[in-house]
N, C-alpha and C positions, 0 to 999 in steps of 0.2 A: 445682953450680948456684948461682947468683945472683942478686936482685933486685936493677934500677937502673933509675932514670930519666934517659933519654937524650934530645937533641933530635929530634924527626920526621925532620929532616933527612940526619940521620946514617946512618940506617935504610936499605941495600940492599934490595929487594923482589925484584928480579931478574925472571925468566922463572916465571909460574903456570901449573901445569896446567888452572885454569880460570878464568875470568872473575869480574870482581865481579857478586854478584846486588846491585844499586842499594835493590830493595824490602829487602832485608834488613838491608844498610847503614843505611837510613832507621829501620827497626826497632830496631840496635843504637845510633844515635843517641839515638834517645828515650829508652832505657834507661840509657846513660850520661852523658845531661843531666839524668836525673833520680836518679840512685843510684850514679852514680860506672861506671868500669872494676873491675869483681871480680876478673877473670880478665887478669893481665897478657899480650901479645903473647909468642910466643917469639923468640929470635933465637941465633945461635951467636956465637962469639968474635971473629969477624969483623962485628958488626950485619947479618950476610943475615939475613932474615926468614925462618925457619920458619915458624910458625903462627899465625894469626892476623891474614891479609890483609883481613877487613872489619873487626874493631875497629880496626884504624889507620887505614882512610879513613873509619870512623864517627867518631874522634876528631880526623882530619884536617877534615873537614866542622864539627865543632863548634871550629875553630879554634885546638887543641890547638897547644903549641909541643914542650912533651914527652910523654913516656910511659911507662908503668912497662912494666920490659920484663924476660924470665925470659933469663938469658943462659945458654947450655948449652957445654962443650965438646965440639964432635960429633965431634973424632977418638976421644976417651978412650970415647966413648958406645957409637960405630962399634966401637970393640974391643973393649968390654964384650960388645954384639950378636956379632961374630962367636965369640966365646971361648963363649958359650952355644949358638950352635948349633951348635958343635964337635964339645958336650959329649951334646947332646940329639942328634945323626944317631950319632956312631960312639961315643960310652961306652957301656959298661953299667950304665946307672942302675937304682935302684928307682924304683918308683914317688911316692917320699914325694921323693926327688933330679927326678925329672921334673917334679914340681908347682911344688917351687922354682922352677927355671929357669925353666917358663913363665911365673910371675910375676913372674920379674924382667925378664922378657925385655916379658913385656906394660908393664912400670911405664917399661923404656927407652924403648918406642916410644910410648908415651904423654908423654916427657918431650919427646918431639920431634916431638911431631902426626904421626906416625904410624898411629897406634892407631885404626882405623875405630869410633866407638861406638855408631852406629846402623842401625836394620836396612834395609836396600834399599841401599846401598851398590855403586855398579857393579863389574863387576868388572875392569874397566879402567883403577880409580884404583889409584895406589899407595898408599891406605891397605893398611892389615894387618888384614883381616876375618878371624874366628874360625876363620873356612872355609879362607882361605888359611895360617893358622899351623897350621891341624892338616896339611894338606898338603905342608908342608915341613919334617914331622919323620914323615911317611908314615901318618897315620894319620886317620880319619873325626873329622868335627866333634865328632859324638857322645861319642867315646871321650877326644877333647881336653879335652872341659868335663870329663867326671867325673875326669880324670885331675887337672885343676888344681885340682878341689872337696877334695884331700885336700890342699893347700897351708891348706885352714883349720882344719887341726886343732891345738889347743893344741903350742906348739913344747915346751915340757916331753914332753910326750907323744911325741912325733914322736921325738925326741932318743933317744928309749926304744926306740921301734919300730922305729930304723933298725937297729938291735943284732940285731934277730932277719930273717933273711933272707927267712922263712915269710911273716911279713907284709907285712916290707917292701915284697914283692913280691906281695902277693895285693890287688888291685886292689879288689875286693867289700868285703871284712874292712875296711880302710881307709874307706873311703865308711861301714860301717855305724859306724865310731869314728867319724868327723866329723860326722856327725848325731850325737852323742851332746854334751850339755850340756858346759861345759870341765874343770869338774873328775872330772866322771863318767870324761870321755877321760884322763885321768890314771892313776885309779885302776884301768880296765880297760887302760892299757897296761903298768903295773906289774905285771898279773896275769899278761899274755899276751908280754909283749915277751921275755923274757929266757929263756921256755921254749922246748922242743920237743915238738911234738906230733907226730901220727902219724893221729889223727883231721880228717877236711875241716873247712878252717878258713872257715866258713860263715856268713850270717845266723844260723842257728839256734845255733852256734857260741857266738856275741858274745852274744846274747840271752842264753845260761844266765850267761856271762862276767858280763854287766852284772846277771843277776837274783843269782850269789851273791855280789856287791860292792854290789847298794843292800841285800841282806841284805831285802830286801821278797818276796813271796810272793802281795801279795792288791792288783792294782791295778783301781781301779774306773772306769766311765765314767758321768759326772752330767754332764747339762746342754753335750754335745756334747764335752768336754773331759776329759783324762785326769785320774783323780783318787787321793792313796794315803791309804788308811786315811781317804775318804771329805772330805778338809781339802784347800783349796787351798792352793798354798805360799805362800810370806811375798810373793815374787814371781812376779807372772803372767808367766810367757815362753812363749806360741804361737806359734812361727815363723810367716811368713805365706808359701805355695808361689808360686814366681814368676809363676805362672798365674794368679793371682790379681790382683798387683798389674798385669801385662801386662793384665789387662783394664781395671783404671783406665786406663793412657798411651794405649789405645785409643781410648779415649772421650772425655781429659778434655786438653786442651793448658794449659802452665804456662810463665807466662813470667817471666823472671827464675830467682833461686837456689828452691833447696827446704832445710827443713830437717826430715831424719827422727829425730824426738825421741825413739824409744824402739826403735834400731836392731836391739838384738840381737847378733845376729852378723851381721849386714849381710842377710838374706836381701832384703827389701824395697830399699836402700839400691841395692845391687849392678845389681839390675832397672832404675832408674832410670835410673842411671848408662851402664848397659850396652846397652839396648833404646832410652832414651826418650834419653839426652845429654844429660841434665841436668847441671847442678851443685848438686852434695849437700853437704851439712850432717849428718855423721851423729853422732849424740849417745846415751848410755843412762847411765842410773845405775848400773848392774852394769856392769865388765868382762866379756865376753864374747869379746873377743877381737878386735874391730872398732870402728870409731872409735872418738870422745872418749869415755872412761869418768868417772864420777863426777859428772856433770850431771843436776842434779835441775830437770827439767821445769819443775817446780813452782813453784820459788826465781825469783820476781821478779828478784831480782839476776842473773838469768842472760840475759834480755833484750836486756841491751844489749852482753853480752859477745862476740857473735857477730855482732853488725855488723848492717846489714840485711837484713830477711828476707821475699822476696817470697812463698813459700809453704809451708805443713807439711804432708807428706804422711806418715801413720803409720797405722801399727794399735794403740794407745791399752792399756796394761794397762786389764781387764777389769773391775776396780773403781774403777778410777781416770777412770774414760770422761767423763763430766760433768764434774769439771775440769780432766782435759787441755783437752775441749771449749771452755773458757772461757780456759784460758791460750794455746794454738791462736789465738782472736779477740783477744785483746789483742798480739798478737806480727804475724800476718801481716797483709803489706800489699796481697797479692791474693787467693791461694785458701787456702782449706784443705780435704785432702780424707783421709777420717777412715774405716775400716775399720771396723765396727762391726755390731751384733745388731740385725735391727728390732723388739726389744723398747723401743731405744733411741726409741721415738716414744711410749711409751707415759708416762705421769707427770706430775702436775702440775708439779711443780719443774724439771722438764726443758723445758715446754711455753711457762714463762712466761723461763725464764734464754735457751734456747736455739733453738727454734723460734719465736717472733716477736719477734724482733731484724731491726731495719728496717737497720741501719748496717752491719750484715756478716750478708746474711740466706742464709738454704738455699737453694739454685738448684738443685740436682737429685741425686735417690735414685737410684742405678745398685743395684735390689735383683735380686739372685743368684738365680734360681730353680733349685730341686735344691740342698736344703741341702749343707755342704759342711762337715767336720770338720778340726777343729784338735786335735795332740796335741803335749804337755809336752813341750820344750827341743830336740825339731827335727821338721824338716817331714814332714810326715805327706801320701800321696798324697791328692791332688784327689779327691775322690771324693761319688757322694750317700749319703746315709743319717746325716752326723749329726743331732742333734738341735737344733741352734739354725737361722736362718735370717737370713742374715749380708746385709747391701750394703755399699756403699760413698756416705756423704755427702758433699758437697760444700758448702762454703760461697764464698760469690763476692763481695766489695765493691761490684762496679763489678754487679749483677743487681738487674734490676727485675721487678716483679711477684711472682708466685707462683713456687711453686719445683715441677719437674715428677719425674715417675718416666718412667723406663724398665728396661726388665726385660733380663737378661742371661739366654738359655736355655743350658739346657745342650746343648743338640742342635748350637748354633752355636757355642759357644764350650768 
């Protein structure tokens, strides 16, 4: 793959399977007369147009002569695609070999606008929805995603566990590794990889696996969160369940880039990406194993290093919340919307830095009814009973007035 700028003219567009939508066009115009093309156009080796038929006449309408354009080679692509599904109908893979392929097979058809990333998607378009890739390697939607959620386990790790065939192949076992923190997954695949067991290789399994490698015995919960020897870690990592952040994109529309500051391992980042079709900015100070590692939020100088940034969409470490908060508002040019405790209304310092700010002020609390728990370094099910009482804030530039609540039930959502 390559980036070039090419004249407009040059640019075959050919035969589309659908129409320009004009209002959208006029939409993408605004955006790239005011903050430039982010997202270059696709094209293959010949300038036919792949992907990206209204930013060209968005930038055709703003009198563009060139365009920065992604140039692909679609045969090499095309044989890439068919050599994986070769490999995925008639080998016999494990399942840690099946995640692979899926992922690279998703990153091909994404390099060619392929790739459907949002939901309602008819099914009459040649995109390649979730639903039709699990059904062309014969198997339910369902079983497709968990099967690709083991493609994020530490590749150290992975490299370990392909050695043992027990695991390799036990579908369960795998999922309870990849929910485990990256060097955690290391250490319990060095325990478990290279053996043979004879006992079912289970949740309860991996549990004792992970309790006699943290060498811990007595873990506690304070304050909705999992806690060891009663101290929280140097670093807050609470994954956030994608039910979660799906209830933001429900509610809240984002226009332009996002940028999620404190990714993780993508749990948030991915939901975006995948549900809502955003474009992401995904960043953390810890390596995790997912985006840019070693970006401190924090660090002024990091501002301008990522170009423009229409909106920050995170869930904020849990000490750090107040000024993420305020670097958040110096950074986005439209929204930001910020996972957090409704403790967080509570404080003078909070009340006067970040709740009456006229310039980039609060437009509305999406608060969670039926608290909802967060646990240490992967996602913990959706559920009620913890102890904190979480929403989700928004801040909005361009909002006037007061800023409103609405309540998310659990009954609905």
């Amino acid at each position: 793959m390559e980036t070039i700028s090419i004249p407009i003219t040059d640019i075959n567009i050919g035969i589309r399977m659908r129409p320009v939508d004009h209002v959208k066009v006029a939409e993408l115009s605004d955006s790239i007369k005011n903050i430039g093309l982010l997202n270059p156009i696709t094209i293959d080796m010949n300038n036919t147009l792949l992907c990206g038929h209204h930013r060209l006449q968005a930038v055709k309408n703003l009198g563009y002569v060139e365009v920065d354009c992604r140039r692909f080679d679609l045969n090499e692509h095309k044989r890439l695609l068919a050599e994986i599904d070769e490999n995925l109908i008639h080998q016999e893979l494990n399942y840690i070999e099946k995640a692979e392929h899926i992922v690279r097979k998703e990153d091909l058809l994404s390099r060619l606008g392929l790739r459907a990333t949002k939901r309602g998607v008819s099914k009459y378009t040649d995109l390649q929805t979730t639903e039709k890739l699990a059904q062309q390697i014969g198997t339910s939607k369902r079983m497709y995603q968990r099967i690709k959620q083991v493609a994020k386990i530490n590749e150290k790790a992975k490299q370990i566990l392909k050695q043992n065939n027990v695991i390799s192949n036990n579908l369960q076992a795998l999922i309870e590794i990849e929910r485990l923190e990256f060097n955690l997954q290391i250490a319990v695949a060095e325990k478990i990889g290279r053996q043979d067991y004879s006992v079912p290789i289970n949740r309860d399994f991996i549990e004792k696996v992970v309790s006699d490698v943290r060498g811990v015995d007595t873990l506690k919960r304070q304050m909705g969160v999992e806690m060891v020897d009663g101290k929280r870690g140097l670093h807050d990592y609470y994954p956030t369940h994608p039910k979660i952040t799906n209830l933001l994109i429900d509610r809240e529309e984002f226009k332009g880039n996002i940028w999620e500051c404190a990714c993780g391992s993508g749990s948030m980042s991915e939901v975006l990406i995948r549900d809502g079709g955003y474009d992401v900015i995904s960043t953390d100070l810890i390596d995790r194993g997912y985006g840019i590692s070693g970006v401190d939020f924090l660090d002024d100088n990091n501002i301008d290093r990522f170009g423009k940034i229409d909106n920050i969409v995170t869930n904020p470490p849990f000490r750090l919340a107040l000024p993420f908060i305020l670097q958040c508002k110096k950074i986005a040019r439209r929204k930001v919307a910020l996972l957090g405790t409704t403790q967080w209304l509570d404080g003078v310092e909070r009340y006067e830095k970040i709740w009456t700010d006229r310039d980039f002020p609060l437009s509305v609390i999406y608060q969670i009814s039926g608290r909802i728990s967060f646990q240490k370094n992967h996602i913990a099910e959706v559920q009620i009973g913890g102890l904190i009482s979480w929403c989700w804030y928004i801040w909005d530039r361009e909002h006037i007035g007061r800023a409103e609540i609405d309540w998310i039930l659990p009954s609905r959502d």
